[in-house]
N, CA, C and O atoms as CSV, one atom per row, in Angstrom:
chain,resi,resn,atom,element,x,y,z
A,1,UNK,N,N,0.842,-1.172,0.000
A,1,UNK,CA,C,0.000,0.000,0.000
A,1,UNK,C,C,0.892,1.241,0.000
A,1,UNK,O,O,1.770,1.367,0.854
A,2,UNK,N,N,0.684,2.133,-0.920
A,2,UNK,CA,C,1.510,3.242,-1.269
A,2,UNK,C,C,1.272,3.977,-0.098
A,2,UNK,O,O,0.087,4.252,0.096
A,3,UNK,N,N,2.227,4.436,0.882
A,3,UNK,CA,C,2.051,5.721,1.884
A,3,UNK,C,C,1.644,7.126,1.041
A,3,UNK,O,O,2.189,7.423,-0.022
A,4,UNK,N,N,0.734,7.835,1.604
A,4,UNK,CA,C,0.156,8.881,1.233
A,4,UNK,C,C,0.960,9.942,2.446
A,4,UNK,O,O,1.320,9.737,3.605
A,5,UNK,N,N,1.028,11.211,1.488
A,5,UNK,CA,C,1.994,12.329,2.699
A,5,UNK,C,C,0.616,13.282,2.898
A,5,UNK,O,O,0.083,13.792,1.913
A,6,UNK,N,N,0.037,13.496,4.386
A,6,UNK,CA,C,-1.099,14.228,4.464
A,6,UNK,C,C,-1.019,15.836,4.092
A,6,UNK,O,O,-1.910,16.668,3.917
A,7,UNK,N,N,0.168,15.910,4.052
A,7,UNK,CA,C,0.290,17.853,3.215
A,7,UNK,C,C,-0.221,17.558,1.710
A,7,UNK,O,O,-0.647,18.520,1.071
A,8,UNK,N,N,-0.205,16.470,1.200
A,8,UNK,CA,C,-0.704,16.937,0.006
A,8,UNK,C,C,-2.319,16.343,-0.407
A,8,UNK,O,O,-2.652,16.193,-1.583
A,9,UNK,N,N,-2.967,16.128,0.412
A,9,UNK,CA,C,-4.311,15.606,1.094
A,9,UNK,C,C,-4.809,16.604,1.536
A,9,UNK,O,O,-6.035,16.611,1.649
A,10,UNK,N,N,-4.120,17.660,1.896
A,10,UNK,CA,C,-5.090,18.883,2.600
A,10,UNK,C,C,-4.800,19.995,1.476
A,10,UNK,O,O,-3.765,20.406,0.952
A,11,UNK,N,N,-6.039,20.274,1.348
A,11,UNK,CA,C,-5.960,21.798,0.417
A,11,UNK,C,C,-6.608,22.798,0.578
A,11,UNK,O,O,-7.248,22.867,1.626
A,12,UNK,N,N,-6.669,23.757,-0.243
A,12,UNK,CA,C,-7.155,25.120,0.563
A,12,UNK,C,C,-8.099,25.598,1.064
A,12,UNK,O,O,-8.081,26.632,1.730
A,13,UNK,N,N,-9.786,24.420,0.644
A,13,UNK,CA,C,-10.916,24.035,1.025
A,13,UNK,C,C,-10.370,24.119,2.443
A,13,UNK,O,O,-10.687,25.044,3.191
A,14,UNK,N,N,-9.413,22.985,2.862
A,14,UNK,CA,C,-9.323,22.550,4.505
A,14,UNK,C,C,-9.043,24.109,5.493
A,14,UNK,O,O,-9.352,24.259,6.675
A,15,UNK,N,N,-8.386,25.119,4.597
A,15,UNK,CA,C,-7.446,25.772,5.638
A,15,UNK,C,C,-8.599,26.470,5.588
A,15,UNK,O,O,-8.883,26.846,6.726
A,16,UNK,N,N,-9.576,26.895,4.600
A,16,UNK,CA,C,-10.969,27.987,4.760
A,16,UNK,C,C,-11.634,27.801,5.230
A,16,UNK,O,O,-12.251,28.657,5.864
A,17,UNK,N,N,-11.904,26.666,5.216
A,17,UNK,CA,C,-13.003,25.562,6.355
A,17,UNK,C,C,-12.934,26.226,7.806
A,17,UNK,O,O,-13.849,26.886,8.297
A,18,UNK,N,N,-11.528,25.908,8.506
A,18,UNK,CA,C,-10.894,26.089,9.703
A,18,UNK,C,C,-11.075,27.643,9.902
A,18,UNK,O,O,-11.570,28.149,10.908
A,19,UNK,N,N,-10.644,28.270,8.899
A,19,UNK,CA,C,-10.624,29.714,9.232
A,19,UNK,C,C,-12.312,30.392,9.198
A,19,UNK,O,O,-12.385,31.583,9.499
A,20,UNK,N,N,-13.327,29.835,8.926
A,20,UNK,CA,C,-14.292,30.103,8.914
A,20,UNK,C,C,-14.628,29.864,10.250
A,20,UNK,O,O,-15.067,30.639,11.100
A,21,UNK,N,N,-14.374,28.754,10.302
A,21,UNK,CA,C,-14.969,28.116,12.162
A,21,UNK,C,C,-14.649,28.647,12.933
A,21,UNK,O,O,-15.423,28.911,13.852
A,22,UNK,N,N,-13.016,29.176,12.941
A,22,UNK,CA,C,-12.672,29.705,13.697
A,22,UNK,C,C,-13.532,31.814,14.107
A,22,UNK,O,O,-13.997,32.414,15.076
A,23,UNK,N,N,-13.238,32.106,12.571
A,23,UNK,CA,C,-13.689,33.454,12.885
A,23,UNK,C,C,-15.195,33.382,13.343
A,23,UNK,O,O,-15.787,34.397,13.711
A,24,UNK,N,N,-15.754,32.216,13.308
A,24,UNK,CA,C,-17.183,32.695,13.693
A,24,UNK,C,C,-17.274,31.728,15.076
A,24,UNK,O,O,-18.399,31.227,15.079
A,25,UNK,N,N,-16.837,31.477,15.740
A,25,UNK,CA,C,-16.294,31.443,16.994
A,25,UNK,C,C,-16.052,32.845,17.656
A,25,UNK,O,O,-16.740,33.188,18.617
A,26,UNK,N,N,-15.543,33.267,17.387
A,26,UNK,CA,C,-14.662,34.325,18.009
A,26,UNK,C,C,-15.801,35.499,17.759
A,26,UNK,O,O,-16.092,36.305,18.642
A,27,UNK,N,N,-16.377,35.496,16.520
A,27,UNK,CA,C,-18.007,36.561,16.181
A,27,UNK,C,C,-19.133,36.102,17.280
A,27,UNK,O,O,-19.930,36.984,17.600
A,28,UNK,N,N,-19.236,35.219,17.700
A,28,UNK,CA,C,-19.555,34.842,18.288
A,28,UNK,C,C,-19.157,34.868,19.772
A,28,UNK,O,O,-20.158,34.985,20.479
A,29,UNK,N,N,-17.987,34.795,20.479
A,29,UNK,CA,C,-17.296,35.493,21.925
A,29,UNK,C,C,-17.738,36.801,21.752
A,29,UNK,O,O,-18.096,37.310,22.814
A,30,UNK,N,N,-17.860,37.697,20.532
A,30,UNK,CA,C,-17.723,38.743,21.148
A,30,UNK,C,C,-19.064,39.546,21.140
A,30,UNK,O,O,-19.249,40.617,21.718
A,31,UNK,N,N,-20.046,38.789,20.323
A,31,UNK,CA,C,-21.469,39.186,20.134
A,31,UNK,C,C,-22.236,38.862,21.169
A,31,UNK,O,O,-23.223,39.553,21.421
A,32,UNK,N,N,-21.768,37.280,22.273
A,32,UNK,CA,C,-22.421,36.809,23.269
A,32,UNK,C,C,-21.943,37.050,24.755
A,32,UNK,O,O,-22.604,36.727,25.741
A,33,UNK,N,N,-20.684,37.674,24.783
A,33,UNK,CA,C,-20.144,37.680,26.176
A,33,UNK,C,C,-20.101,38.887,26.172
A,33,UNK,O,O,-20.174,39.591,25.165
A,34,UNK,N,N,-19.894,39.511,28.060
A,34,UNK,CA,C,-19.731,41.077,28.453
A,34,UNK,C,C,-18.686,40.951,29.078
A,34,UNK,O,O,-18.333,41.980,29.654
A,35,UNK,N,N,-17.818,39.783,29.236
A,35,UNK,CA,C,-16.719,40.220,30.031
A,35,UNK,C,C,-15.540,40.600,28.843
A,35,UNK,O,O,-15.736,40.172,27.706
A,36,UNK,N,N,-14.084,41.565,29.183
A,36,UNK,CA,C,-13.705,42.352,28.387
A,36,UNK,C,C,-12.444,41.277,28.365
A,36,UNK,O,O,-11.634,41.988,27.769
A,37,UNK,N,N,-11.927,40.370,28.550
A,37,UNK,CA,C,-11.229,39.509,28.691
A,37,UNK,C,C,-11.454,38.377,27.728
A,37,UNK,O,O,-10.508,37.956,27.062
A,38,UNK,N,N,-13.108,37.672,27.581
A,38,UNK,CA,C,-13.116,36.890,26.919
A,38,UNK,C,C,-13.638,38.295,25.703
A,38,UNK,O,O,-12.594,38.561,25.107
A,39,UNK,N,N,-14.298,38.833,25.384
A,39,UNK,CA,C,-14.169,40.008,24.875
A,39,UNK,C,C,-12.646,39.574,23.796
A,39,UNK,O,O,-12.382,38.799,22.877
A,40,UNK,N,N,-12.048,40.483,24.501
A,40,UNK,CA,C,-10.554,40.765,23.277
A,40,UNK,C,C,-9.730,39.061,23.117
A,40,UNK,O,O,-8.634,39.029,22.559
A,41,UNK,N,N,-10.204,38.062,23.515
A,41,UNK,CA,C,-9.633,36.999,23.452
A,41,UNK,C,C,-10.171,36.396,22.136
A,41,UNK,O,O,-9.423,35.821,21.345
A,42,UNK,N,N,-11.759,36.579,21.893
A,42,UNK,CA,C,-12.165,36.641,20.459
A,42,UNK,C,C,-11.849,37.015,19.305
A,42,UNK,O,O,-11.825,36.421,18.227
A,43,UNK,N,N,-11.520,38.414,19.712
A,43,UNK,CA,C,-11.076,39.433,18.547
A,43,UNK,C,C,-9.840,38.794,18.287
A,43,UNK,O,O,-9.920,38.296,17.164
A,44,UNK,N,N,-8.714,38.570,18.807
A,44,UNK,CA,C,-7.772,37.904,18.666
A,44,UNK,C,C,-8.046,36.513,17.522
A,44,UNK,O,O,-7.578,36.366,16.393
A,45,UNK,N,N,-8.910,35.674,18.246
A,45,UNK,CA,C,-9.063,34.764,17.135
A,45,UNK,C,C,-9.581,35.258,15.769
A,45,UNK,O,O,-9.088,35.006,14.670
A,46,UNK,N,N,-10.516,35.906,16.005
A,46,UNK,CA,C,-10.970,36.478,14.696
A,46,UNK,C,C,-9.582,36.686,13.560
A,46,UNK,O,O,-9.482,36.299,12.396
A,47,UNK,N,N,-8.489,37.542,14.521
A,47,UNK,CA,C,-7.704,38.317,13.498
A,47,UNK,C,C,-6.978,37.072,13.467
A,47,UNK,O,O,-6.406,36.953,12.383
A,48,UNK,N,N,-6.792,36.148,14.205
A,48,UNK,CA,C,-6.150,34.793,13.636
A,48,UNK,C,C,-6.613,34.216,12.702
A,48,UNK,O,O,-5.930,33.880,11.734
A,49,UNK,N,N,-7.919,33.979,12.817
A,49,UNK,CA,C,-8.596,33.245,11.545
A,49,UNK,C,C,-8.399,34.141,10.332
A,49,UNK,O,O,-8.237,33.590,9.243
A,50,UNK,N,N,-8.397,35.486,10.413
A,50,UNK,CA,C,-7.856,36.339,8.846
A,50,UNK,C,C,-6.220,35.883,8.538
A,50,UNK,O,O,-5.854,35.968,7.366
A,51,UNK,N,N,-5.419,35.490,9.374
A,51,UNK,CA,C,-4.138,35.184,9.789
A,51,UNK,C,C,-4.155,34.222,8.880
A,51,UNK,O,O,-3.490,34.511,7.886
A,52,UNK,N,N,-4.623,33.276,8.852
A,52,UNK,CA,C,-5.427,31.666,8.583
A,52,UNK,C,C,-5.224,31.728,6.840
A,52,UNK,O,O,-4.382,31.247,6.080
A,53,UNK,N,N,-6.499,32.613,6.636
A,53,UNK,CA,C,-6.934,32.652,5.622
A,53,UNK,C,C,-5.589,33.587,4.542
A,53,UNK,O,O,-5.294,33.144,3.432
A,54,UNK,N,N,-4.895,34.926,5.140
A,54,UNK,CA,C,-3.843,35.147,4.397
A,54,UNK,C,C,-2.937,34.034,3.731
A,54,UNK,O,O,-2.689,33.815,2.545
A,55,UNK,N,N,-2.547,33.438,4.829
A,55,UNK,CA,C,-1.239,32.631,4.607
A,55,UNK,C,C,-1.477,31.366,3.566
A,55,UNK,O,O,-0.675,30.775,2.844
A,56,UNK,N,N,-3.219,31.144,3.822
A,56,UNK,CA,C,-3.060,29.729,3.234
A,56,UNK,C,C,-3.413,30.085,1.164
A,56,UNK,O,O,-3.074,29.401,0.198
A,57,UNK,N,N,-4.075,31.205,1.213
A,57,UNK,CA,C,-4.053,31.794,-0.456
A,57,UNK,C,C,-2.621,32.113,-0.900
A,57,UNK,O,O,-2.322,32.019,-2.091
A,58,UNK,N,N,-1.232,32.696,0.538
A,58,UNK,CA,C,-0.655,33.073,-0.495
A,58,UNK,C,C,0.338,32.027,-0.679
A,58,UNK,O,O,1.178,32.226,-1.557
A,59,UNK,N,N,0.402,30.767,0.101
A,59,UNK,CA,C,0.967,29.295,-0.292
A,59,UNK,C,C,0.161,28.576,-2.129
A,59,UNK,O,O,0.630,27.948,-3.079
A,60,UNK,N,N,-1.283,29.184,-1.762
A,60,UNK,CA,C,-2.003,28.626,-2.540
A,60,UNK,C,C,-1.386,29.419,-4.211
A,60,UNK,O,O,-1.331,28.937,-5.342
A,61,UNK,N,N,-0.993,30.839,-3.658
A,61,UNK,CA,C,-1.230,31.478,-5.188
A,61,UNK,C,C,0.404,31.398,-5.628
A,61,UNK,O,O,0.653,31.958,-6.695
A,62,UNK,N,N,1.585,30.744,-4.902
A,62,UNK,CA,C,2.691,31.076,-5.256
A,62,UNK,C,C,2.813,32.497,-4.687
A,62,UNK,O,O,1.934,33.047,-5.351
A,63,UNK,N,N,3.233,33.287,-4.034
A,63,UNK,CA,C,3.320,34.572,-3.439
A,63,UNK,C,C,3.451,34.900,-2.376
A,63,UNK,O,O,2.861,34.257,-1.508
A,64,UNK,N,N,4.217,35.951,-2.032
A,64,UNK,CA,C,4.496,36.466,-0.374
A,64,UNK,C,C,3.659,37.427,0.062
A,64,UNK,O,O,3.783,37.806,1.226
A,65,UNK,N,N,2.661,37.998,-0.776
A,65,UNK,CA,C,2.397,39.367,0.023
A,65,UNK,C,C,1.121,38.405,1.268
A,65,UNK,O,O,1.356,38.684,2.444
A,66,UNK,N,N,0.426,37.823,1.149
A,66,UNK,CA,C,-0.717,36.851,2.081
A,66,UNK,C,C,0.136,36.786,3.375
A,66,UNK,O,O,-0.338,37.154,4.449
A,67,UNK,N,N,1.555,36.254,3.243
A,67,UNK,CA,C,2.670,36.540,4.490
A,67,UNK,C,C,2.947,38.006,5.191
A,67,UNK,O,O,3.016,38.299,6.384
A,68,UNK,N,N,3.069,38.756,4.100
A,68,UNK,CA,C,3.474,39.849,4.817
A,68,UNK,C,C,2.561,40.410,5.283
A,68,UNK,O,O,2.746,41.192,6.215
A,69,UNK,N,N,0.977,40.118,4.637
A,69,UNK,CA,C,0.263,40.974,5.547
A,69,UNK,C,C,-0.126,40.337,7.032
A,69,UNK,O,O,-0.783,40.836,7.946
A,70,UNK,N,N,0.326,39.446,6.957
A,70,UNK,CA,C,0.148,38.905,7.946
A,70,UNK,C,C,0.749,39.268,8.970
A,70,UNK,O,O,0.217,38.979,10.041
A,71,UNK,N,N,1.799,39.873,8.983
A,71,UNK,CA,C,2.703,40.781,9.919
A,71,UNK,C,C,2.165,41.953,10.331
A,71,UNK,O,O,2.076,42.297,11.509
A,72,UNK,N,N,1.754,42.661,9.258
A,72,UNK,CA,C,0.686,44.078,9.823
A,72,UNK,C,C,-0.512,43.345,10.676
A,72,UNK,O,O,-0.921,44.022,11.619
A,73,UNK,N,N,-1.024,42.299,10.523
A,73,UNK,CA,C,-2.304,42.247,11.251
A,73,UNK,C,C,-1.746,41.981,12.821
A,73,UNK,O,O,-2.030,42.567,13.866
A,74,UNK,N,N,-0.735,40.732,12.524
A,74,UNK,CA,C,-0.007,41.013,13.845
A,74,UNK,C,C,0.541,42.176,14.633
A,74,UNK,O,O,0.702,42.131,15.852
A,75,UNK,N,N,0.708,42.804,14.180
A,75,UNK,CA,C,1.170,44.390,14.436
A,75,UNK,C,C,-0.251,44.804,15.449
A,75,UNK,O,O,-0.294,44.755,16.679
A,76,UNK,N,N,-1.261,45.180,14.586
A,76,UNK,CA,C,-2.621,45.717,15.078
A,76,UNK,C,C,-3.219,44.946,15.998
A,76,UNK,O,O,-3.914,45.435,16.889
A,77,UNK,N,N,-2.943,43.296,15.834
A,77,UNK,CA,C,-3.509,42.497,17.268
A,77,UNK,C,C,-2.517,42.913,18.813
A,77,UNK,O,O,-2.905,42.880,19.981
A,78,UNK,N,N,-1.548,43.181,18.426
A,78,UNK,CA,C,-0.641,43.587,19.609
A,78,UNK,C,C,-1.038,44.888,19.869
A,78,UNK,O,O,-1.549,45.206,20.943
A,79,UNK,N,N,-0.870,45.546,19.097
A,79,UNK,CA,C,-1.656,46.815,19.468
A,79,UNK,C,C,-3.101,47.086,20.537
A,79,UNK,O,O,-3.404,47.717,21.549
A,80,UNK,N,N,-3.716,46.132,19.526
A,80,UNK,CA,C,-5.322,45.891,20.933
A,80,UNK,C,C,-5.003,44.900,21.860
A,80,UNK,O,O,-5.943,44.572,22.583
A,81,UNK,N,N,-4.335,44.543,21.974
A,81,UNK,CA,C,-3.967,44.001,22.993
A,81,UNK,C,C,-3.923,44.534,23.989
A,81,UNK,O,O,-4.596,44.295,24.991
A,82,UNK,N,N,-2.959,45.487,23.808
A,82,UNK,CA,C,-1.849,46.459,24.542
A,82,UNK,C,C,-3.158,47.398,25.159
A,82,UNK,O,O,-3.507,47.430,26.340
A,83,UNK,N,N,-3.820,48.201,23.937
A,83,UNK,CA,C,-4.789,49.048,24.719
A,83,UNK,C,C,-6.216,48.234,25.362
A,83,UNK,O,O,-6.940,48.885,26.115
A,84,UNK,N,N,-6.538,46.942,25.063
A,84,UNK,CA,C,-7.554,47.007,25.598
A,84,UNK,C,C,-7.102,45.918,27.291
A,84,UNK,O,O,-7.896,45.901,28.231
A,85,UNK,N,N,-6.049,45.308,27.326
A,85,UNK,CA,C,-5.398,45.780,28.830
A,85,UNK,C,C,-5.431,46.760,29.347
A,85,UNK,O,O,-6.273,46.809,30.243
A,86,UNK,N,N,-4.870,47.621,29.191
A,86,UNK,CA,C,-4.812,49.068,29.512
A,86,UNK,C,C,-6.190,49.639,30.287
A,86,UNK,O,O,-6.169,50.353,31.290
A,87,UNK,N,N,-7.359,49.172,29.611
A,87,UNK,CA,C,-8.500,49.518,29.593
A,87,UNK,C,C,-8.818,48.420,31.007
A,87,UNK,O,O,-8.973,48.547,32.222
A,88,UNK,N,N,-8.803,47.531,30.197
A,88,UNK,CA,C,-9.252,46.286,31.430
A,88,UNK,C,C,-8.449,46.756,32.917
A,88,UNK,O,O,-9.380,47.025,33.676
A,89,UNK,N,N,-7.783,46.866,33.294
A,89,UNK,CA,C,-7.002,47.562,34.313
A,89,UNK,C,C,-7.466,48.732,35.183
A,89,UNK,O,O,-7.211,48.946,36.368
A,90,UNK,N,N,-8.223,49.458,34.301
A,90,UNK,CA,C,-8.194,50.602,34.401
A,90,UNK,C,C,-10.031,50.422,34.916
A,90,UNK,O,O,-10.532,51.241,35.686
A,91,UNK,N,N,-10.616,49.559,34.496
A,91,UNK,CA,C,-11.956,49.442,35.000
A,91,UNK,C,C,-11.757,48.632,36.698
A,91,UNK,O,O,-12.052,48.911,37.860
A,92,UNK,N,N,-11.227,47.753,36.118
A,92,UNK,CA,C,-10.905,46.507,37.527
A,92,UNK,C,C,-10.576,47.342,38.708
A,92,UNK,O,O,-10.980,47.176,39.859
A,93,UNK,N,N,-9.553,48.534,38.125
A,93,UNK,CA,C,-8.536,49.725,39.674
A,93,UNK,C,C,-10.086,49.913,39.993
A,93,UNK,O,O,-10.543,49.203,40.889
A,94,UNK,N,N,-11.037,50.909,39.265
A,94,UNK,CA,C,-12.285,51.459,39.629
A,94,UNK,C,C,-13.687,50.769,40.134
A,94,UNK,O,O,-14.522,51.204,40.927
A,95,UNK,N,N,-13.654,49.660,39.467
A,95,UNK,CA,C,-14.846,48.998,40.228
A,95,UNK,C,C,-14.592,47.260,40.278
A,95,UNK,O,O,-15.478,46.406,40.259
A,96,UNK,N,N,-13.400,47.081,40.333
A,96,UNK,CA,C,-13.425,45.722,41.189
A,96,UNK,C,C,-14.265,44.562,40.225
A,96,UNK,O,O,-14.950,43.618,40.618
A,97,UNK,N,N,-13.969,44.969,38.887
A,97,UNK,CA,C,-14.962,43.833,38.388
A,97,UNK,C,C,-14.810,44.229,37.079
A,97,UNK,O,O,-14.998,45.429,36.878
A,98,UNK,N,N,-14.449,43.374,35.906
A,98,UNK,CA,C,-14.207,43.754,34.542
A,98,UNK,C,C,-15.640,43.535,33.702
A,98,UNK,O,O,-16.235,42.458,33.746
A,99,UNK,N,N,-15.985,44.352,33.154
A,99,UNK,CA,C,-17.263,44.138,32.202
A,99,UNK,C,C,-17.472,45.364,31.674
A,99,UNK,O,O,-17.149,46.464,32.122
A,100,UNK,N,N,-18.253,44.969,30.312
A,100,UNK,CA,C,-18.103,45.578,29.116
A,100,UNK,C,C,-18.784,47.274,29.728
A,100,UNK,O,O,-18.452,48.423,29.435
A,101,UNK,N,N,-19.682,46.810,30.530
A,101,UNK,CA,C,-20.972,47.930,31.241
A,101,UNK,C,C,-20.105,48.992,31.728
A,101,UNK,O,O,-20.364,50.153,31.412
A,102,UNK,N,N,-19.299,48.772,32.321
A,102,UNK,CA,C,-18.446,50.291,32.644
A,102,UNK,C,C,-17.709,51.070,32.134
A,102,UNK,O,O,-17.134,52.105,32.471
A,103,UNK,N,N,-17.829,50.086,30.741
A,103,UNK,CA,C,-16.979,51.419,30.033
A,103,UNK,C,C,-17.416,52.772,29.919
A,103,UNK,O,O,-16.685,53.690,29.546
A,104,UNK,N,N,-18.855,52.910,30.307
A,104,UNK,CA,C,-19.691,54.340,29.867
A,104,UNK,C,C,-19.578,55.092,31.057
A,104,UNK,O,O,-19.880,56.285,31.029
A,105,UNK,N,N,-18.971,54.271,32.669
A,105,UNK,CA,C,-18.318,55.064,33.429
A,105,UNK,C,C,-17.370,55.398,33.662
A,105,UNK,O,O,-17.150,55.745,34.822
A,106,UNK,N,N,-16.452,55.452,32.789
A,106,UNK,CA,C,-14.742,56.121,32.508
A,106,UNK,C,C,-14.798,57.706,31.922
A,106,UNK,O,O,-13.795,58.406,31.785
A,107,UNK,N,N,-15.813,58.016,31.689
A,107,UNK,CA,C,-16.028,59.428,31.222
A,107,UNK,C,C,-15.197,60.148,31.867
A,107,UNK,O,O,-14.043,60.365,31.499
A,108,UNK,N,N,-15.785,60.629,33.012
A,108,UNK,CA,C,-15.961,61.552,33.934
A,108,UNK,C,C,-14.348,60.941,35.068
A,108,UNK,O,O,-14.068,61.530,36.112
């Protein structure tokens, strides 16, 4: 029986598949939950699953740019990262409890 190599068994159906599930997972964390933790832990996947979907068109098309953008998105997930810690912190110092609801008391 001829061994089969599973990289060439999976194709770009598989990686869109995954990246679909995944981003609507994560559309889903952030449409159904109020805490700001699982909150930006979504968004994260989300921008993973675009992560997903870059890399596996630009294997698919012969090409680097699907890679490189993949670096800017990484860029911008660190970025919200960065500020929506910042944020989370900054509610928790004030009321002892992270959720989406207080953000409308940081005004003042």
């Amino acid at each position: 029986m001829p061994e089969t190599n599973i990289l060439t068994t999976i194709g770009l159906e598989h990686y869109l598949v995954l990246s679909a599930v995944l981003f609507s997972m994560g559309m889903a964390g952030v449409l159904l939950r109020r805490n700001l933790i699982v909150l930006l832990m979504s968004i994260e996947l989300m921008l993973n699953a675009v992560n997903i979907s870059f890399v596996a068109f630009s294997k698919y098309n012969n090409n680097i740019e699907g890679q490189i953008m993949v670096f800017f998105v990484m860029t911008i997930a660190a970025a919200e990262a960065a500020v929506g810690l910042a944020l989370a912190v900054s509610i928790f110092k004030r009321f002892k409890e992270v959720n989406i609801r207080f953000f409308e008391h940081l005004k003042g």
